[in-house]
NUTISE-460844 format. One line per 3 residues: for each residue x negated, y negated, z negated of C-alpha. Coordinates in Angstrom, 1 decimal. Example, Ala and Ser with C-alpha at 12.3 -4.5 7.8 and 13.67 -1.06 7.14 Angstrom:
<pts>
-12.3:4.5:-7.8  -13.7:1.1:-7.1 .
</pts>
This chain:
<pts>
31.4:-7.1:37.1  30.8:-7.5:33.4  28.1:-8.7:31.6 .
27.7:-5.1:29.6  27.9:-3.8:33.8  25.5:-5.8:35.0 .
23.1:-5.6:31.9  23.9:-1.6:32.9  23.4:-1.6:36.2 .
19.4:-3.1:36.0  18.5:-1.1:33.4  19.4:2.0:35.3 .
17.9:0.9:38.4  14.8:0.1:36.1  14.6:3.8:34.7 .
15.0:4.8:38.7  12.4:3.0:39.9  10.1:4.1:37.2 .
11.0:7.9:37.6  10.0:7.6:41.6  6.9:5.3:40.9 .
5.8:7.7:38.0  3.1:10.6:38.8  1.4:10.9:35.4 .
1.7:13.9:32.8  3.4:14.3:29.7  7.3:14.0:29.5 .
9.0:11.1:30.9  10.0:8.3:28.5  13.8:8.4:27.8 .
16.0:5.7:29.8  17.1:2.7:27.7  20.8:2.6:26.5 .
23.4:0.2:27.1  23.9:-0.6:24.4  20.2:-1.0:23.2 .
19.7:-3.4:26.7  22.7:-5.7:25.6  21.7:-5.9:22.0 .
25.1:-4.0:21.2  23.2:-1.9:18.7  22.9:-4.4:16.3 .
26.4:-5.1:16.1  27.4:-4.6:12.4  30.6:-1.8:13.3 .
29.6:0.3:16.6  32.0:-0.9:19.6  33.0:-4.0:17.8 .
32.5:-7.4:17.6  33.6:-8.6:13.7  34.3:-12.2:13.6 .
34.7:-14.0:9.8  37.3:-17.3:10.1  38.7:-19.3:8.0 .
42.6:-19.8:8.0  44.4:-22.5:8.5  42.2:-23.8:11.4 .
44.5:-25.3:14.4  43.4:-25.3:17.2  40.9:-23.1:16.9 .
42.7:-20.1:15.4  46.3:-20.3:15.5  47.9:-18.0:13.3 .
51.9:-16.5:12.9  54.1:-15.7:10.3  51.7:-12.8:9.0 .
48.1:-15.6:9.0  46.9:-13.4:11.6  45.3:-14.9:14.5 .
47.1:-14.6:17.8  45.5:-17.8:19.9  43.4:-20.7:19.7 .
40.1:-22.2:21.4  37.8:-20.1:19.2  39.9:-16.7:19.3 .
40.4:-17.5:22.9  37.0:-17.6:23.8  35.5:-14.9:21.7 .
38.4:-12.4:23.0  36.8:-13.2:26.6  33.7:-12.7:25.2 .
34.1:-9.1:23.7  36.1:-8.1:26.9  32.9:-9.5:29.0 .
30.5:-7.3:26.7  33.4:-4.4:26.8  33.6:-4.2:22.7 .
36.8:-4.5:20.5  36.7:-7.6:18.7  38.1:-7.7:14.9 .
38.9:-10.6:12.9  38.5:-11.4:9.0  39.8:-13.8:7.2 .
37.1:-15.3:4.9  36.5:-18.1:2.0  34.8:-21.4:3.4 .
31.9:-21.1:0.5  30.8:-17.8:1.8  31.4:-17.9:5.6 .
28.2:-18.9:6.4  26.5:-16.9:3.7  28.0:-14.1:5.1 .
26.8:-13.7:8.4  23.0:-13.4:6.5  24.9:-10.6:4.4 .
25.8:-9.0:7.1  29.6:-9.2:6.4  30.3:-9.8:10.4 .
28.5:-10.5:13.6  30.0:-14.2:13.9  31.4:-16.8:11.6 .
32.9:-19.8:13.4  36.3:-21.7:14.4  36.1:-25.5:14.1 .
32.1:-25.1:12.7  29.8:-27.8:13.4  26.2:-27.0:14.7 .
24.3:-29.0:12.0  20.5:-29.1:11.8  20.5:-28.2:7.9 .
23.1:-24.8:9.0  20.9:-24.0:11.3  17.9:-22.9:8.5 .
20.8:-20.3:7.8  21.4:-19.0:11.0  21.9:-19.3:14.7 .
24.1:-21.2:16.7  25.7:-20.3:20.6  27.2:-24.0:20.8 .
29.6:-23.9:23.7  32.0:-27.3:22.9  31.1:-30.7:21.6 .
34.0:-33.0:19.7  34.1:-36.2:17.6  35.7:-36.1:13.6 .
38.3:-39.2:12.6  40.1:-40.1:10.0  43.6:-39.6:9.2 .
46.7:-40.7:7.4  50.1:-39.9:7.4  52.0:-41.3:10.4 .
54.3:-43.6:7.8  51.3:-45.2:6.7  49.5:-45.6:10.1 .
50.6:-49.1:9.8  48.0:-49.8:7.0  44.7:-48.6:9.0 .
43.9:-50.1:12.2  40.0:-49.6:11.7  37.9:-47.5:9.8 .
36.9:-51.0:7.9  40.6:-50.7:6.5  39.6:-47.6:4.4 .
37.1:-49.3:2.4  38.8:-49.5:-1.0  40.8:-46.5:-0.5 .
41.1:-42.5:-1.6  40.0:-39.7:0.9  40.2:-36.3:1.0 .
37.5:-34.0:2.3  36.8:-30.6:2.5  33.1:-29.1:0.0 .
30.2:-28.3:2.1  31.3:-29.8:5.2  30.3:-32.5:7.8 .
33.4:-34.9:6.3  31.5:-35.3:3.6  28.7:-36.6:5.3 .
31.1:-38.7:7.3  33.1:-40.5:4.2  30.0:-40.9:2.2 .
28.6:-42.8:4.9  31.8:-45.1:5.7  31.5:-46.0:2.0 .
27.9:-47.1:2.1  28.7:-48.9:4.8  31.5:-50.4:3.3 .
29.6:-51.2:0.0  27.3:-52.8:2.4  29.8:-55.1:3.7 .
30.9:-56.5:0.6  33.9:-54.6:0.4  35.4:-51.6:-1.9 .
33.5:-47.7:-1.5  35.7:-45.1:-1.0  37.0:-43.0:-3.5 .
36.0:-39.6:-2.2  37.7:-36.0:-3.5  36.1:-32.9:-2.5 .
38.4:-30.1:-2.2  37.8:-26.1:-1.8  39.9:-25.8:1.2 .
41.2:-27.2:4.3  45.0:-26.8:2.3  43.5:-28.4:-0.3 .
42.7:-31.3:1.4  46.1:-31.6:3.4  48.6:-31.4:0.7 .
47.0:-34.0:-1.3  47.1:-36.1:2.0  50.4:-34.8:2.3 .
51.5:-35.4:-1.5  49.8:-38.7:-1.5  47.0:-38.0:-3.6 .
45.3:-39.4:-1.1  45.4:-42.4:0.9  42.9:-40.8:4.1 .
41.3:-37.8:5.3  39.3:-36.6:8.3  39.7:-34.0:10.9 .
38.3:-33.0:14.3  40.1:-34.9:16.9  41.3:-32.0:18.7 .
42.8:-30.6:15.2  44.5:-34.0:14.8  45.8:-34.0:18.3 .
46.4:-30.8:18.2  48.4:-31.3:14.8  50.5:-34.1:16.3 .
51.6:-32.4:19.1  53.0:-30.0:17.1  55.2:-32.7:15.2 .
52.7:-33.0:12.2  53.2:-35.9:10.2  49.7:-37.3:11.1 .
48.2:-40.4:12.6  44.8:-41.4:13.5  43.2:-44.2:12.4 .
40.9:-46.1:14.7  38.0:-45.2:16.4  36.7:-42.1:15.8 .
33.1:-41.4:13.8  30.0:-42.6:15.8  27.9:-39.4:17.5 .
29.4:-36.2:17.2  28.8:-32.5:16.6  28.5:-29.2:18.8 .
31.0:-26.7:17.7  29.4:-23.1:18.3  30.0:-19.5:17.0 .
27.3:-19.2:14.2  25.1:-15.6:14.4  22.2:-13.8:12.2 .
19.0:-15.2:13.7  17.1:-12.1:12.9  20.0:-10.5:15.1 .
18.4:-12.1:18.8  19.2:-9.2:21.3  23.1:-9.7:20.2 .
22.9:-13.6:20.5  21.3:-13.2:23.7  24.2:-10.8:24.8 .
27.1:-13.3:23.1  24.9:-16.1:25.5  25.0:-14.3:28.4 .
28.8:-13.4:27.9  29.4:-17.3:27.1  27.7:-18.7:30.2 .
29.2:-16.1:32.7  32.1:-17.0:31.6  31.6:-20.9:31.8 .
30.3:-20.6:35.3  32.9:-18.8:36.3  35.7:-20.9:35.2 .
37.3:-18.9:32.7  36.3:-21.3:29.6  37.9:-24.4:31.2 .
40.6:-22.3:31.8  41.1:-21.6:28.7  40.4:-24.8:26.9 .
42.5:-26.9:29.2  45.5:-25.1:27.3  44.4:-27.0:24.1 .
43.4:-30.2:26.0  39.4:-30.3:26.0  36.4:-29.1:27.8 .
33.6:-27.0:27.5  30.0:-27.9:27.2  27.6:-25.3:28.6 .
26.8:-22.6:26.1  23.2:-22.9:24.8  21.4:-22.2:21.4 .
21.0:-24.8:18.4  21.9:-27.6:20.6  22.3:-29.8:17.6 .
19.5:-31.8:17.3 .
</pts>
């Protein structure tokens, strides 16, 4: 039984019981809707779920010939999720800069893929975390000889993508390596995630960073990509991020996620692409 059933099936039995219980005058109230009990009414297009994503973004939308999304961990998951809440689900491609902006706007219900749960993103909306991963750097694999450690990037160029959590990341590896004695990084913020791999690619740039699963992912497909040491200390919850004012239909997109996470389906699903889920839950960044 479904989420949307279930969610159904209680509020029915709810209007029931009140209908027998209930010997006062005046017209009875009229029974709650499905869609009202689920939080489906504030979904942006009746019936569907819209989704904003940026593309390229292996392995959490996988895309053919066309750029349209046919798999990944992210598409995956939310495809479950729509069929658990029994919408359509619709995909659109959007810019980077106004992904997150967007969901505010009211563009779609969801903007997410490989999006970090971050404590400043969270003033901008609401997260339903339901993975946790690491980010690394990256070089080319014919240069993997030259980085054995992050240390061996002090001194050298690396290519990161604006507004994201790899800023944060290389800005801090060059402090530290200014603190050390050695060479900052030179760092190159780029509008998008193509960007940033062609002038890794091109040799613009010595470095970048990625998710590990992306960079795993990558290789496995016979990406010329290596990583380079250990990857960045703590890590970030990847979630689907929501309009907070929007709570009925995050609480609906939760209830979806956890079902299916206790279920089994999630693992299932994420053990095609080599990781496991976390438990869903809101915000969990902290």
């Amino acid at each position: 039984m479904t989420t949307r059933a279930r969610l159904t099936l209680a509020a029915s039995a709810a209007v029931l019981a009140l209908a027998l219980s209930g010997c006062g005058t005046g017209a009875p109230a009229a029974p709650p809707t499905a869609d009202a009990d689920t939080g489906l009414a504030e979904l942006i297009t009746p019936g569907v779920l819209t989704v904003g994503l940026v593309l390229p973004d292996p392995p959490y939308y996988i895309a053919d010939a066309d750029n349209v999304p046919v798999s990944g961990i992210t598409k995956d998951l939310l495809d479950a999720v729509a069929e658990e809440l029994g919408v359509e689900v619709e995909y659109l491609p959007v810019a980077w800069e106004g992904g997150i902006t967007g969901v505010a706007a009211g563009r779609y219900d969801i903007f997410g893929g490989s999006l970090y749960d971050t404590t400043e993103r969270q003033a901008a909306g609401t997260f339903v975390d339901f993975l946790q991963e690491q980010a690394t750097l990256i070089t080319t694999s014919d240069r993997a000889g030259e980085f054995s450690t992050q240390a061996d990037a002090c001194g050298h160029s690396v290519a990161t993508i604006r507004g994201t959590t790899d800023v944060t990341y290389a800005t801090a590896l060059s402090e530290q390596c200014a603190d050390d004695g050695t060479a900052p990084l030179t760092i190159t913020e780029y509008p998008t995630q193509q960007d940033a791999e062609l002038a890794l690619e091109s040799g613009r740039t010595d470095l970048g960073i990625q998710s590990v699963p992306a960079a795993e992912y990558a290789i496995t497909q016979g990406s010329n990509r290596a990583l380079v040491g250990e990857p960045f200390d703590g890590g970030f919850y990847v979630g689907s991020m929501m309009n907070t004012q929007k709570k009925a239909l995050i609480d609906a997109v939760l209830a979806a996620m956890t079902t299916l996470y206790d279920d089994g389906t999630t693992a299932e699903l994420f053990a095609e692409y080599g990781i496991e889920p976390v438990a869903p839950g809101i915000n969990l960044q902290k």
